[in-house]
C-alpha positions as a printed NumPy array, in Angstrom:
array([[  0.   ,   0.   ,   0.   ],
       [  1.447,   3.445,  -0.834],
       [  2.155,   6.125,   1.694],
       [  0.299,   8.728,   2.184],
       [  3.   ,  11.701,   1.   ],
       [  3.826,  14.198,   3.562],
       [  1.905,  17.361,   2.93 ],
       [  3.122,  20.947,   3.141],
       [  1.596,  23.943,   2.948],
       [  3.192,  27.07 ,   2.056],
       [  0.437,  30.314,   3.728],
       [  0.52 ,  33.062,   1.295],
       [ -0.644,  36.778,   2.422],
       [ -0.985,  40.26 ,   0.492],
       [  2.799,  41.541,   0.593],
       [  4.77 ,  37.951,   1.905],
       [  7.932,  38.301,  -0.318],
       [  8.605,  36.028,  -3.121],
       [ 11.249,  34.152,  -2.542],
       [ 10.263,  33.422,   1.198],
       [  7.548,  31.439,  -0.507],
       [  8.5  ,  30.333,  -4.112],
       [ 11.694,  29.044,  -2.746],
       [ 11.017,  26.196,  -0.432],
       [  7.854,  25.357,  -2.656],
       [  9.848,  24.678,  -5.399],
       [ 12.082,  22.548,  -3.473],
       [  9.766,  20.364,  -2.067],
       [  8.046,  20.45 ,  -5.171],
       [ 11.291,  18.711,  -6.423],
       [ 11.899,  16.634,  -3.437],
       [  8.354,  14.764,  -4.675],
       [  9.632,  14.748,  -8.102],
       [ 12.83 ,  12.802,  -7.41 ],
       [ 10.814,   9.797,  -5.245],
       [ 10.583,  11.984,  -1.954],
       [  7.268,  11.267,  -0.609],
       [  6.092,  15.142,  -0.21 ],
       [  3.721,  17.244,  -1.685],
       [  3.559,  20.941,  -1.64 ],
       [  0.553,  23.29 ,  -2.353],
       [  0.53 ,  26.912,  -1.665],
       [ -2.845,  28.255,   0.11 ],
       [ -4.76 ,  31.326,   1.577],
       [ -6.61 ,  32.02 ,   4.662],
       [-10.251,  31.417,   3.189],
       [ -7.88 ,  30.099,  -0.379],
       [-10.268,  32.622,  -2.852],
       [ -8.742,  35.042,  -5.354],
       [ -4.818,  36.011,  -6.045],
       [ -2.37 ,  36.864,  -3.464],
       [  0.076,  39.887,  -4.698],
       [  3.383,  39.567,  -2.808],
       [  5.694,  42.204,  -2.144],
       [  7.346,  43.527,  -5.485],
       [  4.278,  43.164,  -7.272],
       [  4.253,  39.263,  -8.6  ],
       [  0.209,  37.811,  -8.468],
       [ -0.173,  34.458,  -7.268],
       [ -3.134,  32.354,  -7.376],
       [ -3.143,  29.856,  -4.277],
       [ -3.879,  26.243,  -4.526],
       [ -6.332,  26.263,  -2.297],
       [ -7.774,  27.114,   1.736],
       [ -5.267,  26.394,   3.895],
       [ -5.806,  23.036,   5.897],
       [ -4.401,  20.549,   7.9  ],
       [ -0.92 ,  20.151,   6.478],
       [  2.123,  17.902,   7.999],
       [  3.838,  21.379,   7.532],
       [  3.221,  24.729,   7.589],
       [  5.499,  27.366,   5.788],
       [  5.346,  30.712,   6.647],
       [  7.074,  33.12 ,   4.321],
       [  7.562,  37.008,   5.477],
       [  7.348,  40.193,   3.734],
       [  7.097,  43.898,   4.414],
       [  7.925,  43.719,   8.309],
       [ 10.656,  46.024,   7.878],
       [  8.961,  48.485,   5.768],
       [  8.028,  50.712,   8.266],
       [  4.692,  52.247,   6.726],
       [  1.076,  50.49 ,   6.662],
       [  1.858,  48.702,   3.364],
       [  0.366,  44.956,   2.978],
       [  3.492,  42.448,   4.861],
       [  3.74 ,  40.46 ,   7.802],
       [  3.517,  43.113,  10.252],
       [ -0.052,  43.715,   9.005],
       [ -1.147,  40.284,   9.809],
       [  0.434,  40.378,  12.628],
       [ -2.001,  43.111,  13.97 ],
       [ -4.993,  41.912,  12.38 ],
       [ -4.516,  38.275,  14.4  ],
       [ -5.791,  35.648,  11.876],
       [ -2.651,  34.331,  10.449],
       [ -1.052,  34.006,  13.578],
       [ -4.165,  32.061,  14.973],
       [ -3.929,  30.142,  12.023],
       [ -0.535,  29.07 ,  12.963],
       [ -1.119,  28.664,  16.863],
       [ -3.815,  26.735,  15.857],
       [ -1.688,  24.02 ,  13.284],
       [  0.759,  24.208,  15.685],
       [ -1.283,  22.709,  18.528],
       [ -2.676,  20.109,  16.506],
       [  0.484,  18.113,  15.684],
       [  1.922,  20.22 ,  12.121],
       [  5.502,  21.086,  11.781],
       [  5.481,  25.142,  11.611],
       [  8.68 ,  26.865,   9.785],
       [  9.203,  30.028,   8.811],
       [ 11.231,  32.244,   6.281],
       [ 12.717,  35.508,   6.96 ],
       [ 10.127,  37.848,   9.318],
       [  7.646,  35.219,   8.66 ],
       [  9.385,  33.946,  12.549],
       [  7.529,  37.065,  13.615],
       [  4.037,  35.945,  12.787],
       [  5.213,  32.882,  14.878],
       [  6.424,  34.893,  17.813],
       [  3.214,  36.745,  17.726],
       [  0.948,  33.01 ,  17.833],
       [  3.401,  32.492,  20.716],
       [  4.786,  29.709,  19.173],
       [  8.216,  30.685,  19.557],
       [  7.652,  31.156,  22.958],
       [ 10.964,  30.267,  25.261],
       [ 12.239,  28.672,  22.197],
       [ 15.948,  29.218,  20.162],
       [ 15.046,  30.914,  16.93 ],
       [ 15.985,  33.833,  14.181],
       [ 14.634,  36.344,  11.78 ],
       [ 15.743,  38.593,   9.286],
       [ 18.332,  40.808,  10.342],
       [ 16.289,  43.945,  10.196],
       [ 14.135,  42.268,  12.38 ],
       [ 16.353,  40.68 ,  14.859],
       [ 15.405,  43.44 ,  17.743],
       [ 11.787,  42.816,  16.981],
       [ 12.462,  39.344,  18.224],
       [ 14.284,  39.833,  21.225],
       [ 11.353,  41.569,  22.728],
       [  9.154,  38.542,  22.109],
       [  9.789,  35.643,  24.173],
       [ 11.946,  33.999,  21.575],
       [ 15.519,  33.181,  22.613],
       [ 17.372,  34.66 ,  19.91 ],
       [ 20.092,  32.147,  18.307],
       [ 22.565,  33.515,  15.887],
       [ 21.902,  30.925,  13.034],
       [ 20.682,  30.866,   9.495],
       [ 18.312,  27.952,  10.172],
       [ 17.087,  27.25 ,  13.57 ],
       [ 15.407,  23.582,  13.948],
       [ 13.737,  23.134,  16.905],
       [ 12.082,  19.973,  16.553],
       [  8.257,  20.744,  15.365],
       [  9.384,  24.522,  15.042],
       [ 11.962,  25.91 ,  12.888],
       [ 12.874,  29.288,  11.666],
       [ 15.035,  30.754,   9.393],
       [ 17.055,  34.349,   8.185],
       [ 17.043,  36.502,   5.459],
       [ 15.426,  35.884,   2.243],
       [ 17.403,  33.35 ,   1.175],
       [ 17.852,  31.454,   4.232],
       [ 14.63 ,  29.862,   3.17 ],
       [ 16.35 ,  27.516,   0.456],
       [ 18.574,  26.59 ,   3.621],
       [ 15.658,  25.478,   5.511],
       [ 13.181,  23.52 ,   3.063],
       [ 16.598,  21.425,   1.931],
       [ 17.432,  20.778,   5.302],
       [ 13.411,  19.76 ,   5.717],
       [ 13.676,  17.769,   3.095],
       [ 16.493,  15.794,   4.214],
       [ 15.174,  15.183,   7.413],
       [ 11.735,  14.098,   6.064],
       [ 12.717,  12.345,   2.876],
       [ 16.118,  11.538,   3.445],
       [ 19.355,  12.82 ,   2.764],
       [ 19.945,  11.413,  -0.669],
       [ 16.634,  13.18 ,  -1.96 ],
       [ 18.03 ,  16.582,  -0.401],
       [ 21.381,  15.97 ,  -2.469],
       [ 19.449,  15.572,  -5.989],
       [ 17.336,  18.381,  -5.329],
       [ 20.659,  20.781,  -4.031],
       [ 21.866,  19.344,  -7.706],
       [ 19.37 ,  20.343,  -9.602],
       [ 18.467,  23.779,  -8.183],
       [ 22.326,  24.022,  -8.398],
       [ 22.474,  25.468,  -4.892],
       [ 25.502,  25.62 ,  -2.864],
       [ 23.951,  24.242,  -0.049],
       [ 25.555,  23.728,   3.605],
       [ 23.961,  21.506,   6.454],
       [ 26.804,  24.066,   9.285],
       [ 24.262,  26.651,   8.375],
       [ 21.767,  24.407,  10.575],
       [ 21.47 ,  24.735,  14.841],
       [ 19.167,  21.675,  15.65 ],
       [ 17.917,  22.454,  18.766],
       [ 15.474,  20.351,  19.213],
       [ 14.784,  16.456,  18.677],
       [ 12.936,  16.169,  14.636],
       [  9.847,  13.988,  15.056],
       [ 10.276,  11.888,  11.846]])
């Protein structure tokens, strides 16, 4: 009988950034591809219309957001200082990060890209837990009640959180690896042609595989 693949959800927002999101889609995306058993689908709150992200790309979502394995969080227009559509945003209006809190508590693997670790410190999930943001967000952080680790990737078990932009790559390969197995992570790193680095990784926390 054939497993049931691993399912990951990627939350899309008005103003996440591109990468945050695009990036570790695509690699588990390829991960599948290459025999790992994962499946990636990027979703919405309520899953209706397009989502435009940051610099102006339109997205259309897969679908509502569920009850995913695991939950990627992508940030976005934290730093920005103005009122503009971002992470912040959401983090005032509540919903995403009840969203989160909410898939947290019921068993799914929550990781975030870049100041999407903010919408997790706001659900609390990040609560007396090692983790990191952007840079430009880093004192943000601190006055959650994160303990702030000087990493690119933080894994933390059932939480992880990663950097800057790119960072994200860092974290869905080292996802990847730990889900589907190392060899999968090394033809995916191939073929996105990705220089990538497993030091760039603090585990924390014990992975629940």
């Amino acid at each position: 009988m054939d497993e049931t693949p691993i399912q990951v959800e990627v939350l899309l927002y008005e103003g996440f950034d591109e990468l945050d999101g695009v990036g570790p889609y695509e690699v588990f995306q390829t991960a599948g591809a290459f025999g790992g058993e994962v499946e990636a689908r990027t979703v919405s709150l309520d899953g209706s219309g397009r989502v435009t992200a940051s610099h102006g790309l339109r997205v259309g979502v897969d679908g509502a957001l569920g009850d995913p394995d695991v939950l990627v969080v992508p940030g976005g227009g934290w730093n920005a200082g103005d009122d503009r559509p971002g992470a912040r945003r959401e983090a005032e209006r509540g919903a995403v990060p009840t969203a989160i809190r909410d898939r947290h508590e019921t068993g799914a693997i929550v990781a975030s890209v870049c100041t999407g670790g903010m919408l997790l410190a706001e659900a609390g999930v990040l609560d007396g837990r090692p983790a990191v943001t952007h840079a430009g967000a880093l004192d943000d952080l601190r006055a959650t009640r994160a303990e702030v680790v000087d990493a690119r990737v933080v894994d933390d078990g059932d939480v992880l959180t990663a950097g800057g932009i790119t960072s994200g790559l860092d974290l869905a390969l080292h996802l990847v690896s730990r889900l589907c197995g190392g060899d999968v992570a090394d033809r995916v790193t191939t073929e996105l042609e990705y220089d990538r680095d497993p030091s760039r990784v603090v585990v924390t926390g014990e992975a629940d595989e």
